[in-house]
C-alpha positions in Angstrom: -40.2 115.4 -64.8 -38.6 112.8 -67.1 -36.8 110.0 -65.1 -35.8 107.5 -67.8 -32.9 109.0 -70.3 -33.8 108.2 -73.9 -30.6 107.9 -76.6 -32.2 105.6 -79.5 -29.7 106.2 -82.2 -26.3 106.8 -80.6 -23.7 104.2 -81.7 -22.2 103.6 -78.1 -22.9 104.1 -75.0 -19.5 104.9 -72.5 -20.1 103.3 -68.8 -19.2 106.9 -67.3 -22.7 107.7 -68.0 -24.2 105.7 -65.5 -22.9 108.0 -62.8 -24.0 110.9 -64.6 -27.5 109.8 -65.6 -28.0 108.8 -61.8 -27.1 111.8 -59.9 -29.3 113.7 -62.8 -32.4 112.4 -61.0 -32.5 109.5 -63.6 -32.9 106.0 -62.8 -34.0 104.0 -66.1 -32.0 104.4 -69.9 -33.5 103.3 -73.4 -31.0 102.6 -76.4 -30.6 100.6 -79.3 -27.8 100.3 -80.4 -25.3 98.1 -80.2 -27.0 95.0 -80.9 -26.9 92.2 -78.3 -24.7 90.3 -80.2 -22.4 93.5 -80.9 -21.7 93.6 -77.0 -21.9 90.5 -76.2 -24.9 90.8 -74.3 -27.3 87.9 -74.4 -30.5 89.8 -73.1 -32.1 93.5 -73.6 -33.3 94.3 -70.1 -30.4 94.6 -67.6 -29.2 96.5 -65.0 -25.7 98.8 -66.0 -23.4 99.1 -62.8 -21.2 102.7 -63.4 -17.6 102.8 -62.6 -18.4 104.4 -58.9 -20.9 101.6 -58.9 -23.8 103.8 -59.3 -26.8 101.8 -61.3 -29.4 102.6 -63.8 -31.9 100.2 -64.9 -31.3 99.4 -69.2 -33.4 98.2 -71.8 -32.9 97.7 -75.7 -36.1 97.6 -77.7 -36.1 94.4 -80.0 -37.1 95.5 -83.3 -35.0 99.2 -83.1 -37.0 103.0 -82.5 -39.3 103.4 -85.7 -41.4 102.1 -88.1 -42.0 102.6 -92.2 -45.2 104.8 -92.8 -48.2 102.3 -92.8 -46.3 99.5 -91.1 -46.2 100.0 -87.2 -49.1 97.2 -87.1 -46.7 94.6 -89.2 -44.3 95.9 -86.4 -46.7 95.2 -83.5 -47.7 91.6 -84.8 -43.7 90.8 -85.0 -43.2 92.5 -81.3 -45.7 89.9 -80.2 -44.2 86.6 -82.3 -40.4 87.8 -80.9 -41.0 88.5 -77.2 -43.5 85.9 -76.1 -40.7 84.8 -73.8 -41.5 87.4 -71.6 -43.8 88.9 -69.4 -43.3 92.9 -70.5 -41.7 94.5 -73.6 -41.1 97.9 -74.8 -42.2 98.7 -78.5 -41.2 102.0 -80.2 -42.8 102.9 -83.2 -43.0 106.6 -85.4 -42.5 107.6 -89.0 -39.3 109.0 -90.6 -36.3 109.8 -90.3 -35.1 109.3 -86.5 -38.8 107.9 -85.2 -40.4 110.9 -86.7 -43.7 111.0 -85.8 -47.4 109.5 -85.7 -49.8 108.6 -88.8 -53.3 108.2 -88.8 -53.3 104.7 -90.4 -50.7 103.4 -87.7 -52.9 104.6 -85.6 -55.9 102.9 -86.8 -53.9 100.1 -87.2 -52.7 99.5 -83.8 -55.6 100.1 -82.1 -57.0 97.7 -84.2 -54.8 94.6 -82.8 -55.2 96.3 -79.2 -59.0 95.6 -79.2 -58.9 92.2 -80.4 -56.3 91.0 -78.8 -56.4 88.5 -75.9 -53.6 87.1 -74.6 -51.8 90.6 -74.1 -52.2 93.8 -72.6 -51.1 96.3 -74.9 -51.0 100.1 -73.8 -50.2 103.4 -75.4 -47.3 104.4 -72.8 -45.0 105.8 -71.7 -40.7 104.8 -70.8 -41.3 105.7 -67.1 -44.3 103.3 -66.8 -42.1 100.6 -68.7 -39.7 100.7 -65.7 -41.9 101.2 -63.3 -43.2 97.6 -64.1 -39.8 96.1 -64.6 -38.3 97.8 -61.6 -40.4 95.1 -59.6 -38.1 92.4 -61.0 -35.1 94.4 -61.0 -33.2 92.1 -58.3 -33.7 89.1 -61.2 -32.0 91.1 -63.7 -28.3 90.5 -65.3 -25.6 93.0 -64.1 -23.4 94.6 -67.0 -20.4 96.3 -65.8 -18.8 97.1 -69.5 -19.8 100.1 -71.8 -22.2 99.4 -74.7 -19.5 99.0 -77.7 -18.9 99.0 -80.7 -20.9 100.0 -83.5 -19.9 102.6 -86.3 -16.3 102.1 -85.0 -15.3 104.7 -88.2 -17.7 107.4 -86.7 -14.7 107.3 -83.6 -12.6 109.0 -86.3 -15.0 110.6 -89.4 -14.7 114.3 -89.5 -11.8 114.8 -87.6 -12.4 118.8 -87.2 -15.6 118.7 -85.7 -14.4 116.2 -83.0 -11.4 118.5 -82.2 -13.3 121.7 -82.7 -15.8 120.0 -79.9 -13.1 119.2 -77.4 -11.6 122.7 -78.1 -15.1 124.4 -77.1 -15.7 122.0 -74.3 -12.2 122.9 -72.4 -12.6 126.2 -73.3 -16.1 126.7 -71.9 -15.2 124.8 -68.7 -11.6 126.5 -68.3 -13.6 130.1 -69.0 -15.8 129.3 -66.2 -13.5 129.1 -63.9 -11.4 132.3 -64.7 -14.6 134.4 -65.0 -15.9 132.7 -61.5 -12.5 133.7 -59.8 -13.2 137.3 -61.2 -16.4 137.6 -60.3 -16.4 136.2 -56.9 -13.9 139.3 -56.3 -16.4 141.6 -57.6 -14.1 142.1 -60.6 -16.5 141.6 -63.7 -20.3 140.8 -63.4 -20.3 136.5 -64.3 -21.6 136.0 -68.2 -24.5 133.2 -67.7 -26.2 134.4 -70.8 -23.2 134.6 -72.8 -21.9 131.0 -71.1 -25.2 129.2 -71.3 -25.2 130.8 -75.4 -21.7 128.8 -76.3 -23.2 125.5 -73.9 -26.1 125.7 -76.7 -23.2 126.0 -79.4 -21.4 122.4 -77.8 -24.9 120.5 -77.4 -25.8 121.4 -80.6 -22.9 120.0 -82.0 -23.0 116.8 -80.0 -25.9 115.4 -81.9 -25.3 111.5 -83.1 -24.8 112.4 -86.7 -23.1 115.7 -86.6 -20.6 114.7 -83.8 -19.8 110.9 -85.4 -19.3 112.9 -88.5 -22.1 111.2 -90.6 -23.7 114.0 -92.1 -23.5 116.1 -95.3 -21.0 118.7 -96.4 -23.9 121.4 -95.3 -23.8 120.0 -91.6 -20.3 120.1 -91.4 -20.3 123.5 -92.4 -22.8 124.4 -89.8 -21.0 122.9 -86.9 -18.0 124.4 -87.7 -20.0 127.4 -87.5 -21.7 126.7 -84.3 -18.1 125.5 -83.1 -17.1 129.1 -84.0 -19.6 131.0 -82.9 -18.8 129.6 -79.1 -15.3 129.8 -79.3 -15.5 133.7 -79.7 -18.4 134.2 -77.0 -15.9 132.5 -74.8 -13.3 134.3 -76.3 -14.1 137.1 -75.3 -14.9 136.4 -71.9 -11.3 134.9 -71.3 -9.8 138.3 -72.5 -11.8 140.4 -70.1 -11.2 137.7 -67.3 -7.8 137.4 -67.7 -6.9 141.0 -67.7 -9.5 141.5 -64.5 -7.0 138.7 -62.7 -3.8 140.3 -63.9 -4.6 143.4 -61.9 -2.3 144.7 -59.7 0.9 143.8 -61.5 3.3 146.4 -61.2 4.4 148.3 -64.4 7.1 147.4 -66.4 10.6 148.4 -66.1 12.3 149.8 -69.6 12.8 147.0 -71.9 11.4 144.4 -70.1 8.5 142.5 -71.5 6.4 141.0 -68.8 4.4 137.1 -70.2 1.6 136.6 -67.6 0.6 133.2 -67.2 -2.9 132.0 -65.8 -3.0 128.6 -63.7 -6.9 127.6 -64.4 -6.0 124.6 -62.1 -5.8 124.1 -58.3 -2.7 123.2 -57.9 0.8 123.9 -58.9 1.6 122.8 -62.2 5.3 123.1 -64.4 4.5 123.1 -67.7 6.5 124.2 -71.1 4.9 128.1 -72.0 4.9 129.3 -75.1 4.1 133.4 -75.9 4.8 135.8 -78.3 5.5 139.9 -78.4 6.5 142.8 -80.5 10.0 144.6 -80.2 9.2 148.4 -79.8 10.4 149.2 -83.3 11.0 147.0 -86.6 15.1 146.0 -87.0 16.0 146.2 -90.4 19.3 145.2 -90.0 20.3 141.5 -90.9 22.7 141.2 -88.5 21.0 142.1 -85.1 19.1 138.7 -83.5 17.8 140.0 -79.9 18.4 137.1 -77.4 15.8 136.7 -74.5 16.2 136.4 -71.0 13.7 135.4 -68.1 13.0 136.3 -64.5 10.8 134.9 -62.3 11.0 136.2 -58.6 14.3 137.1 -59.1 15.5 134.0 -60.4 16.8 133.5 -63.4 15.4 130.4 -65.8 15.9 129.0 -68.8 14.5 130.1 -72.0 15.1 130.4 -75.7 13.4 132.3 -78.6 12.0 130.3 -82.0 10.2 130.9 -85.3 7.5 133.2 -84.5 4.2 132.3 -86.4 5.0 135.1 -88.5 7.1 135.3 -91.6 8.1 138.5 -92.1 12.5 138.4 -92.5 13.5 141.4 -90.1 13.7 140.6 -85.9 10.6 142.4 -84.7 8.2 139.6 -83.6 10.0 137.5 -80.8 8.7 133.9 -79.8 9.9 132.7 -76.7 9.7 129.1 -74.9 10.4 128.5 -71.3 9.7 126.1 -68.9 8.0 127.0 -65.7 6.0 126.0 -62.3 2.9 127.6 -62.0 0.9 128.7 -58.9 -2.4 127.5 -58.8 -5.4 130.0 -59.7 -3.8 132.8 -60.3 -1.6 134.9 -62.9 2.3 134.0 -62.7 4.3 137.0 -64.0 7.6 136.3 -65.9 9.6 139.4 -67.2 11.7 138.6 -70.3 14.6 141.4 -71.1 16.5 141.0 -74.5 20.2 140.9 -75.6 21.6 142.3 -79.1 23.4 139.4 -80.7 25.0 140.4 -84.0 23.7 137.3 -85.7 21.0 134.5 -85.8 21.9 131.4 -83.8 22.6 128.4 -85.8 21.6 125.1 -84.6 24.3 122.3 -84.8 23.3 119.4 -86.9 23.1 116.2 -84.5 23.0 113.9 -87.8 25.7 111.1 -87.2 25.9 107.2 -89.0 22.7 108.4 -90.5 20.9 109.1 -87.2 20.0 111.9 -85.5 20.5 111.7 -81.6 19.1 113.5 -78.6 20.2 113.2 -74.9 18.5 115.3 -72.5 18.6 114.9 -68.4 15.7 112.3 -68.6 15.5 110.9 -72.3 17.5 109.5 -74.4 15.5 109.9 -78.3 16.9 108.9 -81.9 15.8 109.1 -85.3 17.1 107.3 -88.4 17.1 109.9 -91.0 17.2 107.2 -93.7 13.8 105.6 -93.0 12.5 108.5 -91.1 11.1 106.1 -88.2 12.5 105.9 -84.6 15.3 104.0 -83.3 14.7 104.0 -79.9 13.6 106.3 -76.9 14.6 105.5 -73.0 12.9 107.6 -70.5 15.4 107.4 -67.2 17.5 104.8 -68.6 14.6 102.5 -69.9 13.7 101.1 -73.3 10.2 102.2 -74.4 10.1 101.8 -78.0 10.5 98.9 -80.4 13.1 100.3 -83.2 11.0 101.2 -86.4 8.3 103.3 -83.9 6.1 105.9 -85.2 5.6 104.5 -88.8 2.5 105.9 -90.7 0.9 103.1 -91.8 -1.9 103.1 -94.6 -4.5 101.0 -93.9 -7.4 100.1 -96.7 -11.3 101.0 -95.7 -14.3 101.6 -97.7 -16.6 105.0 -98.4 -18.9 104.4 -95.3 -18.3 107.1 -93.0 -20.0 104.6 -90.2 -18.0 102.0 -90.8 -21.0 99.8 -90.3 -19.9 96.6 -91.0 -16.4 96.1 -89.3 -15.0 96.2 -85.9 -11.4 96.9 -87.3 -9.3 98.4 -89.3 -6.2 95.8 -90.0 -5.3 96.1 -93.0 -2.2 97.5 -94.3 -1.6 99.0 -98.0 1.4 101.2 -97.4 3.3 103.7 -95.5 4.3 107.1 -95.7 8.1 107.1 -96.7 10.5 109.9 -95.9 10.5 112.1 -98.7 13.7 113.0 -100.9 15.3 116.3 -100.6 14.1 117.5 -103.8 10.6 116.7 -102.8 10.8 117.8 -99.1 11.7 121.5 -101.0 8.9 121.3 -103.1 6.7 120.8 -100.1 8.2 122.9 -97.8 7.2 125.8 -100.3 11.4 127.1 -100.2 13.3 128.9 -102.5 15.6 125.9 -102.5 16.1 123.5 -104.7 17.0 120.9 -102.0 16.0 120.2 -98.1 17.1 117.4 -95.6 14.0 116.0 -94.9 14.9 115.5 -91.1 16.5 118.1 -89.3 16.7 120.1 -86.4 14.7 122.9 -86.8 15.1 124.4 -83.1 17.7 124.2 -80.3 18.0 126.0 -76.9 17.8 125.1 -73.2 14.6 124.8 -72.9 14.2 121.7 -75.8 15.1 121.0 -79.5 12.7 120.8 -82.0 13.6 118.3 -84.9 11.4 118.4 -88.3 10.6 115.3 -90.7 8.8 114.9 -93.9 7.2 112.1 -95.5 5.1 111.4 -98.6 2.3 108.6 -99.8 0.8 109.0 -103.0 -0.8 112.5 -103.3 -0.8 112.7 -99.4 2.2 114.3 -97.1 2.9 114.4 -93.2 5.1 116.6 -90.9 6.2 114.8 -88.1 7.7 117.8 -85.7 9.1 116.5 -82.4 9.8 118.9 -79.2 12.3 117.2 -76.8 13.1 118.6 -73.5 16.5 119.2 -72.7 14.6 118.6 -68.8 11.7 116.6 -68.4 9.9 113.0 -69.7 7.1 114.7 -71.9 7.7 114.3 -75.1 5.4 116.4 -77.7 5.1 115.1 -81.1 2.9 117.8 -83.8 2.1 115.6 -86.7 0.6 118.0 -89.6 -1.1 116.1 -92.7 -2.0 117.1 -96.3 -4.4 114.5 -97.3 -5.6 113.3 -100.2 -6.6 109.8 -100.3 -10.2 107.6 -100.6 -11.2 105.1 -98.6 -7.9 104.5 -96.9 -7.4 105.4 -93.0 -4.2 107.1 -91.8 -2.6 105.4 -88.5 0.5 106.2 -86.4 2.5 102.8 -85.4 3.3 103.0 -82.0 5.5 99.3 -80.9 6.2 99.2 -77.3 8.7 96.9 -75.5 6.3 96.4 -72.7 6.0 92.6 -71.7 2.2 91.6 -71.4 1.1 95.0 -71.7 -2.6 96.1 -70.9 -4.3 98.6 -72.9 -6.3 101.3 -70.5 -8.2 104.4 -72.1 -9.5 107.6 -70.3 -13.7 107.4 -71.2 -16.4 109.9 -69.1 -15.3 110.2 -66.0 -13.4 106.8 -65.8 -10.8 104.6 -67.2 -11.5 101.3 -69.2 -9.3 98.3 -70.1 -9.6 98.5 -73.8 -9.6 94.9 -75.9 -6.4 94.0 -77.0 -7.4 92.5 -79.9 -6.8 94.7 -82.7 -10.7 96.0 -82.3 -11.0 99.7 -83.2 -11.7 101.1 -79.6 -12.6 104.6 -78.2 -10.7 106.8 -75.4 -11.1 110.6 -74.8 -7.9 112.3 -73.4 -5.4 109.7 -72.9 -4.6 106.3 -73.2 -1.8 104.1 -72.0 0.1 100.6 -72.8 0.5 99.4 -68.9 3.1 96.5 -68.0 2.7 95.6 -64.2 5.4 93.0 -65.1 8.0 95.5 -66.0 6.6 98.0 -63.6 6.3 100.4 -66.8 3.8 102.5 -68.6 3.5 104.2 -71.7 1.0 106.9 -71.6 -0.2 109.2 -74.6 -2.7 112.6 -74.2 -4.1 113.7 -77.1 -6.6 117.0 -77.4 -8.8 116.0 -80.1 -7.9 112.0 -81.0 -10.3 109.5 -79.8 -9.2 106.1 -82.1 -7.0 103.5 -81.9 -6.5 100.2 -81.5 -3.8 97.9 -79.8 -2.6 94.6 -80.1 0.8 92.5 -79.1 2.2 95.4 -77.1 1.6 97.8 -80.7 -0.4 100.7 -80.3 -1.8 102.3 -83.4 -3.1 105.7 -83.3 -5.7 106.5 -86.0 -5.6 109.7 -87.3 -7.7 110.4 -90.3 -9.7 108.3 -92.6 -11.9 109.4 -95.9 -15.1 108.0 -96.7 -18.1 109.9 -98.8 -20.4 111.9 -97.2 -23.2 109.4 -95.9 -22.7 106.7 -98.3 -24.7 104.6 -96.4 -23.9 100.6 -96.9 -26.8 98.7 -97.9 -27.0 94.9 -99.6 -24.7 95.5 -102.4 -25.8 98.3 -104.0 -23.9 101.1 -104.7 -22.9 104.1 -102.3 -20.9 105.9 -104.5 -21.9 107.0 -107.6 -19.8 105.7 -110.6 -20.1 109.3 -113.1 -19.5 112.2 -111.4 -17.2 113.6 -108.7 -18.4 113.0 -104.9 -16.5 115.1 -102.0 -15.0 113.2 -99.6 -14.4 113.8 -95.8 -10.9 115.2 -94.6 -9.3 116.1 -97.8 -6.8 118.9 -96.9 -4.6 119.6 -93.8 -5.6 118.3 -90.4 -3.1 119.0 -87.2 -2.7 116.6 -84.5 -1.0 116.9 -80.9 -0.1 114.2 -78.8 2.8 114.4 -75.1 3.9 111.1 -74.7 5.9 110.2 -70.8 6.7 107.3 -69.1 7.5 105.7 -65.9 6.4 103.3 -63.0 2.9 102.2 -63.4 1.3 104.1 -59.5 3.0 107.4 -60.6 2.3 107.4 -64.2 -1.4 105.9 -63.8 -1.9 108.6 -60.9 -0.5 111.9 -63.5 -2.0 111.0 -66.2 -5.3 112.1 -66.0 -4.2 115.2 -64.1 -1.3 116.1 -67.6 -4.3 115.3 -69.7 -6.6 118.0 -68.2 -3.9 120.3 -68.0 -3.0 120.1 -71.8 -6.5 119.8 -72.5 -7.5 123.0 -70.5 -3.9 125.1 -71.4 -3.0 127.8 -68.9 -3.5 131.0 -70.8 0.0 133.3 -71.9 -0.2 137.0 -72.7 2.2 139.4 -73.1 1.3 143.1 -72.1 1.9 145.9 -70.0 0.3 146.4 -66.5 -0.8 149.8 -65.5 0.2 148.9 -62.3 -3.4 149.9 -60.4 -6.0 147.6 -58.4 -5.2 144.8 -56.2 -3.5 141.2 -56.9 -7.1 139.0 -57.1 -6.6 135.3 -54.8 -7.2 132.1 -56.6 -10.8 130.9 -56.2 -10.1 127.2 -55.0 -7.3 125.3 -54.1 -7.0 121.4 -53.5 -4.5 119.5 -51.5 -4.3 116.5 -53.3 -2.8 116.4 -56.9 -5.0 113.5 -58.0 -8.1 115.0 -57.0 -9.4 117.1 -60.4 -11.8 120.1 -60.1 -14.2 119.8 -63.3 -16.1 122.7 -62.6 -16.2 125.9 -61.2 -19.6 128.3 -62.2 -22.0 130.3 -60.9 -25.3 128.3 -59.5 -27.9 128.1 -62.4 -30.0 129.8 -60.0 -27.4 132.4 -59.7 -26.8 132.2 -55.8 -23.7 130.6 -54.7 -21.1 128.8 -56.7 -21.1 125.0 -57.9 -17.1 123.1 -57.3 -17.5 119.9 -59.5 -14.7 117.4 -58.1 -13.5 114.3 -59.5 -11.4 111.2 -58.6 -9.9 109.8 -61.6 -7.3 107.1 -60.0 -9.9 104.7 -59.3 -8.5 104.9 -55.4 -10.1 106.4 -52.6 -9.0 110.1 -51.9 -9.4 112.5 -49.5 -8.3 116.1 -50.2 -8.8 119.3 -48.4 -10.7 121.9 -50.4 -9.2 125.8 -49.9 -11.8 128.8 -51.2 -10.7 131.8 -51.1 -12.4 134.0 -52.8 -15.1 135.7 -51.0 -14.8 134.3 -47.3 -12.1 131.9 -46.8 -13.7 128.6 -46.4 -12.1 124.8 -45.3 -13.5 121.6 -46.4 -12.3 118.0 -45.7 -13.6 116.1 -48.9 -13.1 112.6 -49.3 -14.0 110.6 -52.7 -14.3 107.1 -53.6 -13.3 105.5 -57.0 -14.5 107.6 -59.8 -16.8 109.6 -57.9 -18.1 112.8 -59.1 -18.9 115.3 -56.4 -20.7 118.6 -56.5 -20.6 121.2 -54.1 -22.6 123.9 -53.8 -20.2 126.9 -52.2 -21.6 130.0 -50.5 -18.9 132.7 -49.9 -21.1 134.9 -47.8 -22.0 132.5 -44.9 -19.2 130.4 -45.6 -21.3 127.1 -46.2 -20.8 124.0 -48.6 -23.4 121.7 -49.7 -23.2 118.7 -51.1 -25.9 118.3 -54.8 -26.5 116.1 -57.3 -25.4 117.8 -60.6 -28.9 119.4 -61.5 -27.6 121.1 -58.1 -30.3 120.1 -56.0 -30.2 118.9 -52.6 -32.0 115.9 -50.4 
C-alpha cells in the first residue's frame, strides 16, 4: 500500500491537504510545481505543517517529473552536477507527455552511469524508499506552514463552466448522500452505492490538472461537461426518490392549497430565502385576473410574494413564489401557500429619485446611481461598507495563455463596462420596445425587491440583478454575462471602507490570509475583507468563483477571462496562429452568484463558513401533493453547535454502519453534542480542535460510534 501521495503536475498545492493526506494513511508528498522561487521556498525537501497541525514529509524534484526520449542519461549527469550539496536526491525520469513511460535506450543509458559511477549510489526506486531515508533526518528539516502558490494563476479562472459544473456535482453528490442516508437508515429506499460511487467517478474524472484548470482542448471541455452531466442526473435521480421517501406522512392537501416542502440537508436550523414554483389547476386567460399568494407555516402566517416565473407564457398559470423561512434541521418543512384573485398585476413603484435609486430595508440601507450604473453606498445596521463607485466591471488586458504562465497578476485596466442607453438596453433585453431604463426595479414585495441593471463593453454585455431583503443582511447579487472579448479578463470592483483590512479566503478544509498585494489568489466558497480595527467584516460566498485579488481595502472579483485553447507560451514564438480563426475559451453567457453580509468580525468570521455551505449545498423545494400515507421520517443527525459543519453523511464503503464526517471551520476549539436519530437514538459529546476533520463511524443497531481516519479504518 502506497504511503507517499504523488501530484507532479498540479499548479498549486492548498495547505488543507496536509490533514487530508495524513489521516489517509499517507505520510510523505512529491510535487513540482511551484518552483522554489515561486513560493518563496529556498529548499526542496521540507516538512509541510497542515492547518490542524498535522504533518507530511515534502519534496520537489530539482529538474521537474520527465525526460525527452533518449535523454534521461543527460538528465541523470545534470541530477548529479545540481545536487552534490546533498546526501540524497530524488530523480524522476519517463517519456511523453505527463512522464509517460520507459525506453529501452534510457534504459541502457542509465544503467550505464550506474555501473561506472563511484562517488554515488544510484538505485532504481521507489518514493516510499526516498522517504524512508530522509525520514531519518526529518527533525533537521525546514517547517512550511503556507500552501504551495502560485503558478498558472489564469488556470484559477480558465473555463469558468467546468469549475462551476464541478462544485455543482460535488455539493450535489455530498448533499444527496445525506438525504438518501436519512432514508435509508429508516428503511425507506435501499442506499445507491453503485449509483453514488458512478457520479464520484464522474467528479474525479473531471478533477484532473488540465481538465479542471481549464487547459485543455475544445474536445475535453466537451467531455467534462459530459461527465459533469452524466453525475448530475445519477444524483438527480436519487434526490427525487429521496426526497419524496422523506416527505411521507404529510397530510393531504386542503382545496386550493398548494403545499412547498422544503428539505433542511443540514443539522441545524437554518432561515433562508426559498424560492419554488407550481401550476394553477387550469390556464387563466383572462388579462385581468393576477392570483396573489399567501403562506402558512404552523398556523402562522409569513410573508411572501409571487415573481416572474421562469416561464414566458402571457396568461397567470405558472406562479413563482419567494418567502423567507426557518428551517428545521434534517427533515422536510411543509409550507401551504393559498391564492387570492386580484383583478390586475401588481405594479412596482419606481424608487428612482435625484438620479438614484434607493432601498431601505430593516437591516440595510442600498443605493444605486442610475447614471453610472455603480453603487453609492450600502450600510448594513447603520454602517458604511462600500466606497461610492462599488461594483464597477473593470476590463483588465491578458494574453491567449489559458495558464497564465508567466504572471502573478492581473492589474491592468483597459476599460469598464458602462451602463447601457435605453435604446440599447431594449435591444438586449430582446423587447418589443423601442426603449428601456437600463436600471430598474424589476420586483417588489415583502419578502425583497429585485432591481435590474444593464451594461455594455464592446461586443460584450452584463446583467447585474440585485435581490435586497426587505429583512435580513444578505445581500444576493446574479451577475449574467454575454461575452465576447480576447485576451481580456472580466473583474467585479469591490472598494471597501474597512481601515487596514485583512484579506482571508475559505481553501480545503481551512481559511488562509490571502496576500494583499494585488497577487491573483485562490479561495473556494468564501472570502472576506476583515478590519479588527473597525470591528467589521465584509464577507462574500460564491458557488462556483474561485479568483480574485485584493489590495488597499479593494477587492476584485474575477469573473471570466478568454485565452485560446492551450496556446502554450514558449520563447517568443507564436501561440496563436496569424491566418485563420482559433476558438477561444468562454465566449457566450456565463451566470455568476455571489450573497454578500456584514457585521462584527467573531460573528461574521463564525457564519460564514456555515452560509457558505448552506448556499453551496441549497435545501431542496418542491411543490406537490401528499397522499397523506406512511409515517413522518426523523432527521438522521443533529449537532448542537452552529459552527460545527457535518461534511458527510454515507453509508460505510464496506456497507455496515454509517460514516458522520465533522468539521471545525472557526479555527477555535469546539465541542458540540452529536444527536442520531435515525435507527437507535444515539448521544455523543464530540469535541474538535482548530480545523480538525473528524470521522465517525455510526452504528444504529448497537448504538456505537467509532472514531476512523477517512479511509474509515480504525487503530
Amino acid at each position: 500500500r502506497p504511503t507517499t501521495a504523488i501530484n507532479f503536475d498540479p499548479f498549486g498545492h492548498t495547505r488543507g491537504l496536509v490533514q487530508i493526506l495524513a489521516k489517509s494513511g499517507y505520510d510523505s508528498y512529491v510535487h513540482c510545481r511551484p518552483l522554489r522561487h515561486e513560493c518563496g521556498q529556498q529548499v526542496d525537501d521540507y516538512v509541510w505543517v497542515g492547518y490542524d497541525g498535522s504533518e507530511i514529509i515534502c519534496t520537489r524534484p530539482r529538474l521537474f517529473y520527465n525526460s525527452q526520449l533518449g535523454k534521461a542519461g543527460d538528465k541523470l549527469r545534470t541530477q548529479l552536477e545540481e545536487t552534490s550539496d546533498l546526501d540524497i536526491s530524488l530523480m524522476l525520469w519517463g517519456v511523453g507527455n505527463h512522464g509517460g513511460g520507459p525506453s529501452r535506450k534510457d534504459i541502457r543509458d542509465i544503467n550505464g552511469i550506474i555501473a561506472c559511477q563511484k562517488n554515488w549510489t544510484i538505485l532504481h526506486s521507489t518514493p516510499e524508499a526516498y522517504f524512508q531515508d530522509l525520514k531519518q533526518r526529518k527533525g533537521e528539516l525546514p517547517r512550511w506552514v503556507k500552501d504551495l502558490n502560485p503558478w498558472a494563476v489564469g488556470c484559477y479562472t480558465s473555463m469558468i463552466r467546468i469549475k462551476q459544473g464541478y462544485r455543482a456535482l460535488e455539493n450535489t453528490l455530498l448533499m444527496v448522500e445525506k438525504m438518501a442516508s436519512a432514508a435509508a437508515a429508516q428503511e425507506l429506499m435501499p442506499y445507491p452505492g453503485d449509483q453514488f460511487k458512478a457520479a464520484e467517478e464522474d467528479l474525479l474524472w473531471t478533477a484532473f490538472h488540465d481538465v479542471l484548470p481549464g487547459s485543455s482542448t475544445p474536445p475535453v471541455e466537451r467531455h467534462a461537461l459530459q461527465k459533469i452531466g452524466h453525475g448530475m442526473e445519477l444524483l438527480s435521480r436519487i434526490r427525487a426518490q429521496a426526497f419524496f421517501c422523506l416527505a411521507s406522512g404529510q397530510p393531504k392537501a386542503k382545496a386550493n392549497t398548494f403545499p412547498v416542502f422544503v428539505y433542511n440537508p443540514h443539522p441545524w436550523e437554518i432561515e433562508t430565502t426559498v424560492v419554488a414554483e407550481f401550476n394553477l389547476p387550469d390556464i387563466i386567460f383572462c388579462p385581468d385576473t393576477f392570483w396573489i399568494p399567501s403562506l402558512l407555516h404552523k398556523g402562522k402566517k409569513l410573508p411572501i410574494q409571487a415573481e416572474r416565473p421562469d416561464s414566458n407564457m402571457p396568461m397567470d398559470w405558472r406562479k413563482r413564489v419567494c418567502f423567507r423561512a426557518k428551517l428545521a434541521p434534517g427533515i422536510v418543512n411543509r409550507f401551504d401557500v393559498t391564492l387570492t384573485r386580484k383583478s390586475k398585476r401588481p405594479v412596482f413603484k419606481n424608487r428612482e429619485k435625484d438620479g438614484v435609486i434607493h432601498f431601505r430595508g430593516k437591516n440595510i440601507d442600498w443605493a444605486i446611481n442610475v447614471r453610472s450604473g455603480l453603487i453609492e453606498h450600502l450600510r448594513v445596521n447603520g454602517r458604511d461598507i462600500l466606497r461610492k463607485g462599488a461594483f464597477k466591471a473593470l476590463v483588465m488586458h491578458d494574453t491567449s495563455d489559458p495558464w497564465g504562465m508567466t504572471t502573478d497578476r492581473f492589474d491592468t485596466i483597459v476599460g469598464r463596462f458602462r451602463i447601457l442607453s435605453h435604446t440599447k438596453s431594449a435591444e438586449v433585453s430582446g423587447i418589443s420596445a423601442k426603449r428601456l431604463k437600463p436600471i430598474r426595479v424589476i420586483e417588489d414585495g415583502p419578502v425583497r425587491t429585485v432591481v435590474e441593471a444593464l451594461y455594455g463593453y464592446n461586443d460584450s454585455f452584463l446583467i447585474l440583478t440585485w435581490k435586497l431583503p426587505k429583512e435580513g443582511t444578505e445581500v444576493e447579487l446574479n451577475a449574467r454575462v454575454l461575452w465576447n472579448e480576447k485576451d481580456k479578463m472580466l473583474k467585479l470592483s469591490v472598494p471597501t471602507l474597512l481601515q487596514n483590512a485583512a484579506y482571508i479566503g475559505d481553501v480545503a478544509y481551512g481559511r488562509d490570509v490571502l496576500p494583499a498585494t494585488g497577487r491573483e489568489v485562490v479561495a473556494q466558497k468564501w472570502s472576506a475583507v476583515v478590519s479588527e480595527h473597525d470591528d467589521l467584516v465584509l464577507t462574500i460566498v460564491n458557488d462556483g468563483t474561485y479568483a480574485s485579488s485584493f489590495t488597499k481595502g479593494q477587492m476584485r472579483i474575477t469573473l471570466l477571462r478568454c485565452p485560446a485553447y492551450v496556446a502554450h507560451p514558449w520563447k517568443d514564438w507564436a501561440t496563436v496562429p496569424d491566418n485563420m480563426f482559433r476558438p477561444r475559451i468562454d465566449q457566450g453567457e456565463r451566470l455568476f452568484s455571489f450573497w454578500m453580509n456584514a457585521g462584527p468580525v467573531d460573528e461574521r468570521m463564525c457564519a460564514v463558513a456555515r452560509q457558505a455551505q448552506i448556499h453551496n449545498e441549497k435545501p431542496m423545494a418542491q411543490w406537490f401533493s401528499p397522499s397523506g400515507c406512511g409515517t413522518r421520517p426523523k432527521p438522521f443527525a443533529l449537532l448542537s453547535n452552529r459552527n460545527v459543519q457535518i461534511t458527510t453523511i454515507k453509508q460505510a464503503e464496506n456497507g455496515k454502519g454509517w460514516i458522520i464526517r465533522l468539521f471545525e471551520p472557526t479555527g477555535r476549539r469546539q465541542k458540540t453534542q452529536l444527536r442520531i436519530l435515525a435507527g437507535k437514538s444515539i448521544r455523543k459529546t464530540v469535541t474538535l480542535q482548530p480545523f480538525e476533520i473528524k470521522t465517525l463511524k455510526i452504528d444504529t443497531t448497537f448504538r456505537s460510534v467509532v472514531e476512523t481516519n477517512l479511509m474509515e479504518e480504525t487503530g
